[in-house]
ROLOFI-615015 format. One record per residue: residue in one letter; x, y, z of N, C-alpha, C, O in turn. Coordinates in steps of 0.02 Angstrom, whole numbers, padded with zeros to 5 digits, always signed. Example, Ala and Ser with C-alpha at 12.3 -4.5 7.8 and 13.67 -1.06 7.14 Angstrom:
<rs>
A+00660-00284+00390+00615-00225+00390+00660-00165+00390+00712-00166+00423;S+00642-00112+00354+00684-00053+00357+00645+00002+00394+00670+00057+00402;
</rs>
This chain:
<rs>
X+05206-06271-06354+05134-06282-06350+05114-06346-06388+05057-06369-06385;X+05161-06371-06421+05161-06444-06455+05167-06500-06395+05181-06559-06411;X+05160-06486-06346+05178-06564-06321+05138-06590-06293+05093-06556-06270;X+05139-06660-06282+05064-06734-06282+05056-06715-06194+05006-06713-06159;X+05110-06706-06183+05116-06693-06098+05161-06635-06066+05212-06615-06093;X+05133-06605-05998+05177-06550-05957+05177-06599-05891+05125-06630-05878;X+05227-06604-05854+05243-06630-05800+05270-06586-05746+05327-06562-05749;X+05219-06572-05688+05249-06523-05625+05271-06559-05572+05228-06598-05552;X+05312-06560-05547+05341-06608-05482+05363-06648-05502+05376-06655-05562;X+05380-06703-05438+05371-06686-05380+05419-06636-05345+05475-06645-05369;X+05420-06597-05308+05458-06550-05267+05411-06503-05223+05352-06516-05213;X+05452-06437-05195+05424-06400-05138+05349-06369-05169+05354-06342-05224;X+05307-06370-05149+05266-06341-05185+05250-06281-05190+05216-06254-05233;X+05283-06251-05129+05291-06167-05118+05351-06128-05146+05356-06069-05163;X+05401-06190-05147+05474-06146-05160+05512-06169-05216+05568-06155-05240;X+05451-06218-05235+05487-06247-05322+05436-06236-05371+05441-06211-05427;X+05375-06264-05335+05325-06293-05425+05311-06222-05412+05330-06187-05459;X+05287-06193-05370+05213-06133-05378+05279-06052-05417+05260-06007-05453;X+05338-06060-05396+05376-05994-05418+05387-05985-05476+05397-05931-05503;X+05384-06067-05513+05395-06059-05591+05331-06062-05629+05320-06063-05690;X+05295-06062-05580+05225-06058-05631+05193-05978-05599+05133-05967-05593;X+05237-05939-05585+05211-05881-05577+05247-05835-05625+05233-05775-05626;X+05291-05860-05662+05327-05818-05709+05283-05815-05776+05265-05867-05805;X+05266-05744-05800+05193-05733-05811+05213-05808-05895+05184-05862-05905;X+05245-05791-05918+05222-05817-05987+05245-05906-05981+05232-05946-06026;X+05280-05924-05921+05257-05996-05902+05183-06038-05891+05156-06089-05912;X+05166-05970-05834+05121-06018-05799+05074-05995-05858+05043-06046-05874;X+05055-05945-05896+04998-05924-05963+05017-06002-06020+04971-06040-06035;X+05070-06013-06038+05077-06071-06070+05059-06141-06037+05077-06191-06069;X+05033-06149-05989+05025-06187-05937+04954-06195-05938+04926-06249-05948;X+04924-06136-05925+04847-06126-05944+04835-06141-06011+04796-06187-06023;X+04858-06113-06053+04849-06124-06132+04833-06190-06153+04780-06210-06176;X+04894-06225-06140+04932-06298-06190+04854-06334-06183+04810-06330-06140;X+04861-06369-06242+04807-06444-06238+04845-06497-06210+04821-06554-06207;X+04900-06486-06191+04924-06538-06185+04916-06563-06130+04909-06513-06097;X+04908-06635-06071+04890-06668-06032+04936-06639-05974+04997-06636-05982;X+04911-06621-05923+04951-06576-05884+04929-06619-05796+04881-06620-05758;X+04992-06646-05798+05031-06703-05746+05044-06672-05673+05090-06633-05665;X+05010-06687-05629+05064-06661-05571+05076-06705-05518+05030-06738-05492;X+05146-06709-05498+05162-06785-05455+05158-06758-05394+05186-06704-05386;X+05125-06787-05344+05108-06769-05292+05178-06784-05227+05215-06831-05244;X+05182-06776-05212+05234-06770-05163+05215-06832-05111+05156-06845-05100;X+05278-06875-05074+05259-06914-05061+05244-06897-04964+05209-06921-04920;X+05292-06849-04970+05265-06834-04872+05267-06727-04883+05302-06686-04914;X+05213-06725-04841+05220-06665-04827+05292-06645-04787+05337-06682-04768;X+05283-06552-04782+05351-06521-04784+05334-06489-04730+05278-06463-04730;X+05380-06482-04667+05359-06432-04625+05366-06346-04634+05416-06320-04659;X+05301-06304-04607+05310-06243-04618+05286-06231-04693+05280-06175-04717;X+05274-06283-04722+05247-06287-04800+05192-06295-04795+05151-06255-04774;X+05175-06381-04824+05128-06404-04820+05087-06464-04791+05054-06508-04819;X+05103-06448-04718+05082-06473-04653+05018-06478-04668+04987-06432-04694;X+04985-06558-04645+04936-06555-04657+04884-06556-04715+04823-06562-04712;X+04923-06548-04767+04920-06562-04841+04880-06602-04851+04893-06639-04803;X+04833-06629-04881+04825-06671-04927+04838-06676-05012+04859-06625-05041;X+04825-06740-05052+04854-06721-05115+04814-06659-05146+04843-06610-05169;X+04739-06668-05143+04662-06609-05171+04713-06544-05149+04731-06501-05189;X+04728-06546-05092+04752-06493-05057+04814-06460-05101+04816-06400-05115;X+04848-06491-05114+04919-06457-05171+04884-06449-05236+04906-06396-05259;X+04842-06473-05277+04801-06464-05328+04774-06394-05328+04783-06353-05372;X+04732-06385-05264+04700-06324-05255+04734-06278-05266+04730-06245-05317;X+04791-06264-05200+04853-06207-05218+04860-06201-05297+04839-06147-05317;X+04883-06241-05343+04901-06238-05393+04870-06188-05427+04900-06141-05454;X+04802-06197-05427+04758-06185-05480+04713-06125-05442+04665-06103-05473;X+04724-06109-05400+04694-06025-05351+04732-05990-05391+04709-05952-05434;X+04814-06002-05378+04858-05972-05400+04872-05951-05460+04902-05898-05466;X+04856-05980-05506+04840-05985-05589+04768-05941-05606+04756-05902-05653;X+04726-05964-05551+04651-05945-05580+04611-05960-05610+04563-05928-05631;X+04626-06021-05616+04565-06076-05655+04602-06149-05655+04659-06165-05637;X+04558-06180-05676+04585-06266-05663+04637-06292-05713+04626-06261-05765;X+04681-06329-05721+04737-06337-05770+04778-06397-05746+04833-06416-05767;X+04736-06425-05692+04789-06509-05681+04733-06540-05713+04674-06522-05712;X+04767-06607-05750+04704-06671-05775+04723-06722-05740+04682-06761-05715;X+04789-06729-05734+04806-06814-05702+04849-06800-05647+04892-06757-05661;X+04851-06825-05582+04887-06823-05528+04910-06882-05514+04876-06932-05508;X+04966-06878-05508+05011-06956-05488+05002-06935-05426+05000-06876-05409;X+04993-07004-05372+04999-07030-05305+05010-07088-05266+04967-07132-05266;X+05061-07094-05233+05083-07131-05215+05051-07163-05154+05036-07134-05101;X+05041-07239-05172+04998-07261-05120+05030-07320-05069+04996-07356-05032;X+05106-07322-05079+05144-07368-05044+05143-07341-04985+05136-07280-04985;X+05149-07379-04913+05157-07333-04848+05219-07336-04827+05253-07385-04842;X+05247-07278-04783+05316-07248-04786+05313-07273-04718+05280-07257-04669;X+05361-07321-04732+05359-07377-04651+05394-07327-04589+05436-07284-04601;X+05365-07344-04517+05360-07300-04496+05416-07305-04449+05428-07361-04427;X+05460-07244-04427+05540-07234-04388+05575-07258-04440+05626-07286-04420;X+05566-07259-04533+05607-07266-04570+05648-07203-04562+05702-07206-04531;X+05624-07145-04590+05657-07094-04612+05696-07056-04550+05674-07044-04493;X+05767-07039-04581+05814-07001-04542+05776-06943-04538+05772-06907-04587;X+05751-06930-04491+05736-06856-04447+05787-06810-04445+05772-06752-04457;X+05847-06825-04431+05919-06799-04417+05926-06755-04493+05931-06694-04498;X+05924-06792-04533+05955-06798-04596+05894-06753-04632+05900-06693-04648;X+05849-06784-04640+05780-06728-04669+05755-06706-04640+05695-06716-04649;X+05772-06657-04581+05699-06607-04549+05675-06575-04570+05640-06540-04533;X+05673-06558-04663+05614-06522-04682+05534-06565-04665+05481-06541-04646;X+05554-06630-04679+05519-06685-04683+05438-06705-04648+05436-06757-04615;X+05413-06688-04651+05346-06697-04607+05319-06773-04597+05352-06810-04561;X+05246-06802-04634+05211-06849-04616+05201-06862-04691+05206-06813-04728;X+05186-06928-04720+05153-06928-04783+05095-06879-04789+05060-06851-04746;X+05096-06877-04872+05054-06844-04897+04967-06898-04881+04972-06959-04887;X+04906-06870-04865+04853-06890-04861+04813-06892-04920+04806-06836-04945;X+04786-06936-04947+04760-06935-05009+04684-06925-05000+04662-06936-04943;X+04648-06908-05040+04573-06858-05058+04554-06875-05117+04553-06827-05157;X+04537-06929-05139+04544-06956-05212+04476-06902-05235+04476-06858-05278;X+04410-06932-05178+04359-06896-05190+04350-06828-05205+04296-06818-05234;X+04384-06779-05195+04405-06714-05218+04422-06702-05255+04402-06658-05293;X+04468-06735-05259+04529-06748-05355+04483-06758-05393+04474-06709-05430;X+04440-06808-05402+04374-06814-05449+04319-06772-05448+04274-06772-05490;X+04325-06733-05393+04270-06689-05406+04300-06608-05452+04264-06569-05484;X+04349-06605-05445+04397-06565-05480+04412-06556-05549+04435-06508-05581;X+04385-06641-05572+04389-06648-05626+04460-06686-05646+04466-06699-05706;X+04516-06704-05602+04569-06744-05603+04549-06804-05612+04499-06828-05586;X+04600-06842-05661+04620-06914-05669+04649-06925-05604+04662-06874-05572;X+04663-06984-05576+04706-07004-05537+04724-07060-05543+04682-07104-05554;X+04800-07079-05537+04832-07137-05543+04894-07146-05473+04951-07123-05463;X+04845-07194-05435+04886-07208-05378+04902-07277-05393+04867-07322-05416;X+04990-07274-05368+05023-07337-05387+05100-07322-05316+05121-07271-05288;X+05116-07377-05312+05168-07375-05281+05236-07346-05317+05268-07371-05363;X+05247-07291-05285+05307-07229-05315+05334-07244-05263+05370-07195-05251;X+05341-07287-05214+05387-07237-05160+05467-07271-05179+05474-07325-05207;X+05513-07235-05162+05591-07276-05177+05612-07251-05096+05608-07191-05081;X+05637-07306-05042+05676-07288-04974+05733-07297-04989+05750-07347-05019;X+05785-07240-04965+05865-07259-04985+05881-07207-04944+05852-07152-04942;X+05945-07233-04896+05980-07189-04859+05944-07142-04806+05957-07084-04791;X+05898-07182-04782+05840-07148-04747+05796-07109-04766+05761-07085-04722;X+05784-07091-04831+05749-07033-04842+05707-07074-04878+05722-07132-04892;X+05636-07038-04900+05604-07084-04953+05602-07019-05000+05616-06960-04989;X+05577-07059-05064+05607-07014-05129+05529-07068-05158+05496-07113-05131;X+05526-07026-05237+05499-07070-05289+05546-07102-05307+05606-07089-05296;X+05514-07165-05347+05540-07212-05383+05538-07183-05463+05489-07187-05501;X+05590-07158-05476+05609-07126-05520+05586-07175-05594+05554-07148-05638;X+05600-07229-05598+05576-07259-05647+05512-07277-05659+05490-07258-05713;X+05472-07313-05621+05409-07289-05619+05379-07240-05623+05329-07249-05659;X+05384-07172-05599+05354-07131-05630+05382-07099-05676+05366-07040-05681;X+05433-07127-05724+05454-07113-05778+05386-07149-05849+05356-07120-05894;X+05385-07225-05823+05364-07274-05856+05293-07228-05846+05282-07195-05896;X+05243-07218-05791+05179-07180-05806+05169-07117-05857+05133-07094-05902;X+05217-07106-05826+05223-07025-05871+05230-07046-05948+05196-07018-05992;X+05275-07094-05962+05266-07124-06044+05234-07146-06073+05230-07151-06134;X+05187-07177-06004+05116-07240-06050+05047-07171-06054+04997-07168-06090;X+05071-07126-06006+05011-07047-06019+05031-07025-06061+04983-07012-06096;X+05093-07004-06094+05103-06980-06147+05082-07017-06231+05046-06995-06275;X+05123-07081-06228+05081-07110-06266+05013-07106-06285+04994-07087-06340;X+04975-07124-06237+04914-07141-06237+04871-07066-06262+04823-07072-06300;X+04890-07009-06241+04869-06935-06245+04903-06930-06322+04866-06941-06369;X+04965-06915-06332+04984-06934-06416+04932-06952-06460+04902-06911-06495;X+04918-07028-06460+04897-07084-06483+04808-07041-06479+04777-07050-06532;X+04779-07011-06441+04710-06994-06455+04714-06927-06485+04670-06916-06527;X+04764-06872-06470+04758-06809-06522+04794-06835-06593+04796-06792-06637;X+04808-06869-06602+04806-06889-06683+04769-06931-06710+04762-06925-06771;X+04744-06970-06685+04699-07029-06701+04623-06975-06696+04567-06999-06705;
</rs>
């Protein structure tokens, strides 16, 4: 319950983030923490998941599910996922990019920080792992740096 930051994602949002935040004394520490609570938005929707998705849209799930509001900052990726890049063959979970809703996110009460995350390799697109390493450090910092100051 000490920490400047909690970071959820990016991954399935049905079959990764939402199962571990249903384990009661996770997702209750989750609600609890003061701490700045991160969630990286996924860069393409999932079929049979979250088709049709937008980012507001994975936020919402989150926090129905929980029962009250508990994201502050949402990473989103605003590079575009050039198009007949991705192996179909290779990822058919894979759907369409994620659609962004900034206006929702703010009405929610979310920060948002859209920046180019995307990393293409081997057909698939992925985050850019270092970059949203580097955000996640300059939020932590910065969140640090105001609960002690």
């Amino acid at each position: 319950m000490d920490a400047d930051v909690v970071v959820l994602g990016p991954g399935s949002l049905f079959t990764s983030i939402l199962p571990n935040l249903m384990i009661h004394n996770l997702g209750d520490a989750v609600l609890k923490t003061k701490a700045e609570v991160i969630y990286i938005v996924n860069i393409m929707t999932q079929k049979g998941e979250t088709e049709g998705f937008t980012d507001a849209d994975h936020v919402r799930v989150l926090e129905r599910h929980l029962g009250k509001k508990f994201v502050d900052t949402v990473l989103v990726n605003i590079e575009p996922v050039p198009a007949n890049y991705l192996d179909r063959d290779r990822y058919v979970e894979i759907s369409t990019p994620v659609q962004s809703d900034y206006a929702s996110l703010r009405s929610m009460g979310c920060r948002v920080i859209s920046s180019d995350f995307l990393e293409l390799r081997d057909g698939g697109v992925f985050h850019d792992g270092r970059k949203v390493a580097t955000e996640i450090l300059n939020l932590a910092l910065q969140v640090g740096s105001q609960r002690r100051g």
